[in-house]
TORGU-343480 format. One record per residue (C-alpha): residue number from 0; x, y, z. Coordinates in nm, 2 decimals. Layout:
N
R / NUM / X / Y / Z
...
END
This chain:
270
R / 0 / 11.90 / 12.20 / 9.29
R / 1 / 12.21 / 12.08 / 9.08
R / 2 / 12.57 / 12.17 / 9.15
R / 3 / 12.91 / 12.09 / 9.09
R / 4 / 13.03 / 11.89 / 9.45
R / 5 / 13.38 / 11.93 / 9.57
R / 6 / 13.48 / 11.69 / 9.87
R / 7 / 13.85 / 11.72 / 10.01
R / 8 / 14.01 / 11.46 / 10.28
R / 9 / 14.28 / 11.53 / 10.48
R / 10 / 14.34 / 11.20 / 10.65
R / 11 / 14.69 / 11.03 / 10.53
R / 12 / 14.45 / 10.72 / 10.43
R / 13 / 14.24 / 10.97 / 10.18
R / 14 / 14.11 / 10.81 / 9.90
R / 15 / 14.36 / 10.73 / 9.61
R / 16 / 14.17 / 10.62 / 9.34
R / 17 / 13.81 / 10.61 / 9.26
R / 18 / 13.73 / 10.22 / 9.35
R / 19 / 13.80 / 10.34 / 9.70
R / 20 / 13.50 / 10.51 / 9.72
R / 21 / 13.20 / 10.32 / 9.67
R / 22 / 12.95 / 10.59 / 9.55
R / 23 / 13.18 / 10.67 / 9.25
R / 24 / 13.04 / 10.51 / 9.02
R / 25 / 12.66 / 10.63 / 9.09
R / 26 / 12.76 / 10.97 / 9.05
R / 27 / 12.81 / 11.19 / 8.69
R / 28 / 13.15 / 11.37 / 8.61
R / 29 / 13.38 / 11.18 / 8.84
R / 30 / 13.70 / 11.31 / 8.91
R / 31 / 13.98 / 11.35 / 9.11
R / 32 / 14.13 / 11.72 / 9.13
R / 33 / 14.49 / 11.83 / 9.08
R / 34 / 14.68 / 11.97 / 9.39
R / 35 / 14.64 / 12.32 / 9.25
R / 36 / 14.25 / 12.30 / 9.31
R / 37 / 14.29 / 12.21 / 9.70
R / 38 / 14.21 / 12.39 / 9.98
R / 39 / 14.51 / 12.44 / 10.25
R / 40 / 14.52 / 12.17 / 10.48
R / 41 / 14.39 / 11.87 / 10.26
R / 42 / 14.59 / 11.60 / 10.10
R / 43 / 14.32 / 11.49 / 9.80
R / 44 / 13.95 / 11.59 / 9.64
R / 45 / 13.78 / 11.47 / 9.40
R / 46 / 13.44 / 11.66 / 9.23
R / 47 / 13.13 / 11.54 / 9.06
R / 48 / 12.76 / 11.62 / 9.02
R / 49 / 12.52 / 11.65 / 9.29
R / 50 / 12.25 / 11.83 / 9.45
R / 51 / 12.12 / 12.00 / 9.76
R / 52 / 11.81 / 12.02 / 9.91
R / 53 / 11.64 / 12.35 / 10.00
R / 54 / 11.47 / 12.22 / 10.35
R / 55 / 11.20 / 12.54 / 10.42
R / 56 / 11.16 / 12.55 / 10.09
R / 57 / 11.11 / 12.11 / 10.08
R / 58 / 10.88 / 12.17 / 10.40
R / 59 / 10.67 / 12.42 / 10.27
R / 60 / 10.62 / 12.24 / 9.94
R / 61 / 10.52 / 11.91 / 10.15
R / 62 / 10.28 / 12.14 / 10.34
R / 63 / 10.12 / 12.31 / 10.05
R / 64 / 10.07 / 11.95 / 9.85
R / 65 / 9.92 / 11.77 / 10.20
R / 66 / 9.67 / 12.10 / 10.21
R / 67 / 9.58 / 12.10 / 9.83
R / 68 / 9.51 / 11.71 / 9.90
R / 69 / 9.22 / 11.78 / 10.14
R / 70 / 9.48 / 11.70 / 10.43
R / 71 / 9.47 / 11.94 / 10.78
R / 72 / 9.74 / 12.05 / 11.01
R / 73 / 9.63 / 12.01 / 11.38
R / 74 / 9.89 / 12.10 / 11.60
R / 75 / 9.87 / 11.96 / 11.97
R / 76 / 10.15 / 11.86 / 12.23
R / 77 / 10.06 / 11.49 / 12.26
R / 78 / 10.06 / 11.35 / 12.62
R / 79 / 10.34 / 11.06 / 12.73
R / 80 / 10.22 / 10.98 / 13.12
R / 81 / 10.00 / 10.70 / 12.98
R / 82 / 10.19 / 10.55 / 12.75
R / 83 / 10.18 / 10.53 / 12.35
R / 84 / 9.85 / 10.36 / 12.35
R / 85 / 9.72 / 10.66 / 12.57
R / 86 / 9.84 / 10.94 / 12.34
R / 87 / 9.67 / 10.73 / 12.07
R / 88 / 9.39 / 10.76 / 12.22
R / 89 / 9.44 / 11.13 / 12.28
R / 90 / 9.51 / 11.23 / 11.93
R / 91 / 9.20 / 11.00 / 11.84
R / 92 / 8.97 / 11.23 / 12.01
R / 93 / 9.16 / 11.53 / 11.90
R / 94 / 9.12 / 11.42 / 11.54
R / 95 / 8.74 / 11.40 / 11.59
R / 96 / 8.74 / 11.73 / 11.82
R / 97 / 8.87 / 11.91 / 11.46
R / 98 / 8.63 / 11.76 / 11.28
R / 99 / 8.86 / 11.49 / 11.09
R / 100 / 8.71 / 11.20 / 10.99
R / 101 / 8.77 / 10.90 / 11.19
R / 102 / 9.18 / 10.78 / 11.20
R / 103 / 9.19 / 10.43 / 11.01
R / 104 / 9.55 / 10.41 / 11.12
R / 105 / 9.84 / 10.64 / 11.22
R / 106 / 10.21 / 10.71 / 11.11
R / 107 / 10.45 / 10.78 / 11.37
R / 108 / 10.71 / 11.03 / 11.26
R / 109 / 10.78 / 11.18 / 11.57
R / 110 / 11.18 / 11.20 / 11.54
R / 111 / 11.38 / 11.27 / 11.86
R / 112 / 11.02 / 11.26 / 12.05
R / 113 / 10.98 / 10.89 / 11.95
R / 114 / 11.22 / 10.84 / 12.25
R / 115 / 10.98 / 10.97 / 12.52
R / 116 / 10.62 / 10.87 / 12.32
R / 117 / 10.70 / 10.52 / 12.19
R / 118 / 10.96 / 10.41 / 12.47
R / 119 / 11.24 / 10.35 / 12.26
R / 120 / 11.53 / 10.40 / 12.44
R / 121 / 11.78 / 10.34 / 12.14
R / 122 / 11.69 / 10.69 / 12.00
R / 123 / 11.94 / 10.95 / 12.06
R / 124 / 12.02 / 11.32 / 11.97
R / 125 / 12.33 / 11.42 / 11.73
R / 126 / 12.34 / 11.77 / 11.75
R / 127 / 12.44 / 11.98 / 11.46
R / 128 / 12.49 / 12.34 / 11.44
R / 129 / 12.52 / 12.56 / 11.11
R / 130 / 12.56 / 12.89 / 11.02
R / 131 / 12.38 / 13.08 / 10.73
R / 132 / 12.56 / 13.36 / 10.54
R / 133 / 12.49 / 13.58 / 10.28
R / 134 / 12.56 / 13.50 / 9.91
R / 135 / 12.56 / 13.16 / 9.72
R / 136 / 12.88 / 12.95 / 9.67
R / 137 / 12.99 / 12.81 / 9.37
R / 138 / 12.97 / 12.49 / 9.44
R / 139 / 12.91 / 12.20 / 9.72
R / 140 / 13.22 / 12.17 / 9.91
R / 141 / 13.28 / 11.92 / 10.21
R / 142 / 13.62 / 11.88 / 10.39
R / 143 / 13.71 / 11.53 / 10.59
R / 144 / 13.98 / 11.53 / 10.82
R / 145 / 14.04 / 11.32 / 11.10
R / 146 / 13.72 / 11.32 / 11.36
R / 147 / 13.57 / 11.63 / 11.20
R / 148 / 13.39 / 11.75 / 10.83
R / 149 / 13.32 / 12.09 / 10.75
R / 150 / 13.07 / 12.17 / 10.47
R / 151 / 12.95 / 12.45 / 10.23
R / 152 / 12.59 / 12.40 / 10.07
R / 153 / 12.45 / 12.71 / 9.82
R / 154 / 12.08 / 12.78 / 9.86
R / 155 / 12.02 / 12.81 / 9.48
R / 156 / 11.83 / 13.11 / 9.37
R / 157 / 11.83 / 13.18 / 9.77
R / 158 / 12.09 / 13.38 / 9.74
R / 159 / 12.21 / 13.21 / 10.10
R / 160 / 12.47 / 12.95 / 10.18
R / 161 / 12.49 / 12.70 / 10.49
R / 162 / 12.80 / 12.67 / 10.65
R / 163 / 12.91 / 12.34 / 10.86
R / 164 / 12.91 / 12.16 / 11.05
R / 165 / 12.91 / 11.90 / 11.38
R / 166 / 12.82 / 11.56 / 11.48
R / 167 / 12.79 / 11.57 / 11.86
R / 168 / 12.65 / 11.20 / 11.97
R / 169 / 12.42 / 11.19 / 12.28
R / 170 / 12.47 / 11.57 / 12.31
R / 171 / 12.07 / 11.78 / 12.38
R / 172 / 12.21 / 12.08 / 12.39
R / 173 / 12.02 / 12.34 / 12.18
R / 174 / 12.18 / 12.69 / 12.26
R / 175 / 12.38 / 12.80 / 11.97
R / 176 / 12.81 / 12.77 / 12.12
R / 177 / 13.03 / 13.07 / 12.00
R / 178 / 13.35 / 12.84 / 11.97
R / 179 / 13.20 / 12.61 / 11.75
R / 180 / 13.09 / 12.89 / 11.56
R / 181 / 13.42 / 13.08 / 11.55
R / 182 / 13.54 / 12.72 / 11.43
R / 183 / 13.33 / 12.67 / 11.17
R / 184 / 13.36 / 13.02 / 11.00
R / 185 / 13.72 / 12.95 / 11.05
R / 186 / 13.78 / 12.63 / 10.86
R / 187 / 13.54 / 12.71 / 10.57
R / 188 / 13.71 / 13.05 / 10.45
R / 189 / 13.94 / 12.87 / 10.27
R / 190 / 13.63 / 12.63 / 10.07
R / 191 / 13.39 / 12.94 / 10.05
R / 192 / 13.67 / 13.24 / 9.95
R / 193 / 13.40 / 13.38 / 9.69
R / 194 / 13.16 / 13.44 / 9.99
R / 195 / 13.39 / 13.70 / 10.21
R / 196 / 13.35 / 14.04 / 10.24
R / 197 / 13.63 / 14.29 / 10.21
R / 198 / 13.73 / 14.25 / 10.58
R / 199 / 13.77 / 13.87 / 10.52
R / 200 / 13.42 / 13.78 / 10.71
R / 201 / 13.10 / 13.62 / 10.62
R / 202 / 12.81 / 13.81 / 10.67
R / 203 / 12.60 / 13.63 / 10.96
R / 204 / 12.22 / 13.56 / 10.88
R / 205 / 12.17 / 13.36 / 11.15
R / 206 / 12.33 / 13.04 / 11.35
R / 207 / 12.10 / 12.75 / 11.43
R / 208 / 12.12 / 12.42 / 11.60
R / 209 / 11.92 / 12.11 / 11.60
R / 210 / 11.94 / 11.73 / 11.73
R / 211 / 11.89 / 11.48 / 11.45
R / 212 / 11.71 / 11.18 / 11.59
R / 213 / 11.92 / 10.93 / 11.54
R / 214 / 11.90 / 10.56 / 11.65
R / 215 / 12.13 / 10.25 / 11.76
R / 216 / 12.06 / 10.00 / 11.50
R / 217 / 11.90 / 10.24 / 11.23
R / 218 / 11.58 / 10.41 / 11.12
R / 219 / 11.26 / 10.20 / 11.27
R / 220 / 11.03 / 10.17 / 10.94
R / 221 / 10.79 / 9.92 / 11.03
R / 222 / 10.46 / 9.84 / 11.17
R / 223 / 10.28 / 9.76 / 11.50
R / 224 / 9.90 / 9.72 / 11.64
R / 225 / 9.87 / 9.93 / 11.96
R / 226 / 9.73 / 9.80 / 12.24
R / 227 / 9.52 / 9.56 / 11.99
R / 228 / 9.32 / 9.87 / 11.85
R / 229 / 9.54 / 10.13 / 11.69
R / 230 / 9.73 / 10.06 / 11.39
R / 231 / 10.03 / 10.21 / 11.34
R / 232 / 10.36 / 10.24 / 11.07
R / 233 / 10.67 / 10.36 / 11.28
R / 234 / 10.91 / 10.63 / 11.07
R / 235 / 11.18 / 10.81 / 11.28
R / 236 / 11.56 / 10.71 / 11.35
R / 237 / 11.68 / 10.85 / 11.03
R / 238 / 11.96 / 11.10 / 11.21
R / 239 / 12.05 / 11.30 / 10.92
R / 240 / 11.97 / 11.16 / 10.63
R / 241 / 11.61 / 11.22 / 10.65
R / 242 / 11.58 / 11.46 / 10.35
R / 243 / 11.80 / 11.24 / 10.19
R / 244 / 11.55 / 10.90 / 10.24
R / 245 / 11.20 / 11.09 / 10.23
R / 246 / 11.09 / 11.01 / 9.95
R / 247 / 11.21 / 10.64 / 9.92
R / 248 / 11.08 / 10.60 / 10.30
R / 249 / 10.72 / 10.76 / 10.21
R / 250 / 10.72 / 10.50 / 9.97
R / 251 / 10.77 / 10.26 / 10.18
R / 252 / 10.54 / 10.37 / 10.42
R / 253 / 10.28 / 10.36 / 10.21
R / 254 / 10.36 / 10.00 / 10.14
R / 255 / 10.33 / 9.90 / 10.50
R / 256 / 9.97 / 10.09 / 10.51
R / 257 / 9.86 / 9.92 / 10.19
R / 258 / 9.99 / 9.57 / 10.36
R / 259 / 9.75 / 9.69 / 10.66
R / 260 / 9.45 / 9.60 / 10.45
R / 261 / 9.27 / 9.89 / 10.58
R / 262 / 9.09 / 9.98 / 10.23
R / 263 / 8.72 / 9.97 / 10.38
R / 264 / 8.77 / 10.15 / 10.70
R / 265 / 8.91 / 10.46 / 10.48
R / 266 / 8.70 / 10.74 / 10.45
R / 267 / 8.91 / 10.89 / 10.19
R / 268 / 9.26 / 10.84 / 9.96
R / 269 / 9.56 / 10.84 / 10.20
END
């Protein structure tokens, strides 16, 4: 969905003109905003358009498309003791347990998991936590300041917002922390006023926290023959830009199946 974005920096090295950020010029409605239009606590903003992406609503779209495809959701915990050639082999027989035809060639998009499937030590967790609260903001906002960014993004025609947010390298914790909570809500009163209640507060929906699979040296998009019989195109390491790249990585993807050259051992369209 399209919005008006508002980013603010606090650093004393913020951004002074527009050639100091490289994205300007692939963006609509560039700008940098007066003093009036900041925030407490920031030195300089800019706005321009942008978009957000409604992730359940994404996932179940991607869902309902694969179904409507002919495409089946098997859900299975796939086992690691025997290596990735061995879980291969597992979800192999699955697939032909469910009645699936046979599998010409797999795609690994395993995330965080690819760390304890595939072996690859150089995937890591960076755990984020956000907060969803009732009632849509106006626009995108995103505050930089020096080792942190806090972020508002409206759920268009959700009538929710997500508040914003952390980075924490290396960290697996998944239970939800009250002080980065209290933090959050803290910082993003003054870039979400239009969302408090009388007394001040957000109204809590819920707080969540996940670890973005992340990896030294970048996303691994590529492929690799199995234990010389299972074909398969690696896609995981994107951290958190994986809404942001789906598309383009499908793509590409796609490409490295096509390169494959598995056309006659298809039963049917990919």
């Amino acid at each position: 969905m399209s919005h008006v974005s508002k980013e603010y920096f606090m650093p004393a090295d913020a951004p002074v003109t527009a050639t100091d950020l490289w994205w300007h010029g692939t963006v609509s409605s560039f700008a940098h905003l007066p003093a009036s239009a900041l925030p407490s606590n920031t030195k300089k903003g800019v706005s321009f358009d942008s978009l957000t992406i409604d992730a359940p609503f994404y996932l179940r779209y991607l869902l309902s498309t694969l179904k409507e495809q002919g495409g089946k959701l098997v859900k299975s915990r796939l086992p690691t003791h025997e290596g990735f050639a061995g879980a291969l082999d597992f979800a192999s027989t699955l697939a032909e347990r469910e009645g699936l035809s046979r599998v010409a060639a797999f795609v690994n998009a395993t995330g965080i998991g690819a760390r304890a499937l595939v072996g690859d030590l150089r995937v890591f967790p960076t755990r984020g936590q956000v907060i969803l609260v009732k009632g849509e903001a106006k626009a995108i906002r995103t505050w930089e300041g020096k080792g942190s960014i806090y972020y508002v993004l409206p759920r268009k025609g959700g009538g929710e917002t997500v508040l914003g947010g952390v980075n924490e390298v290396g960290n697996w914790d998944t239970t939800v922390d009250d002080k980065t909570t209290e933090k959050i809500l803290t910082r993003c009163r003054d870039l979400a006023p239009e969302l408090l209640g009388e007394d001040g507060n957000f109204k809590v929906s819920a707080v969540q926290v996940g670890l973005r699979p992340s990896r030294e040296g970048g996303p691994r998009v590529e492929t690799e023959i199995v234990d010389g019989r299972f074909p398969v195109v690696h896609s995981y390491g994107h951290s958190g830009a994986g809404y942001q790249n789906s598309i383009g990585n499908a793509r590409k993807v796609v490409r490295l199946l096509n390169e494959l050259g598995l056309h006659s051992r298809l039963p049917a369209k990919l």
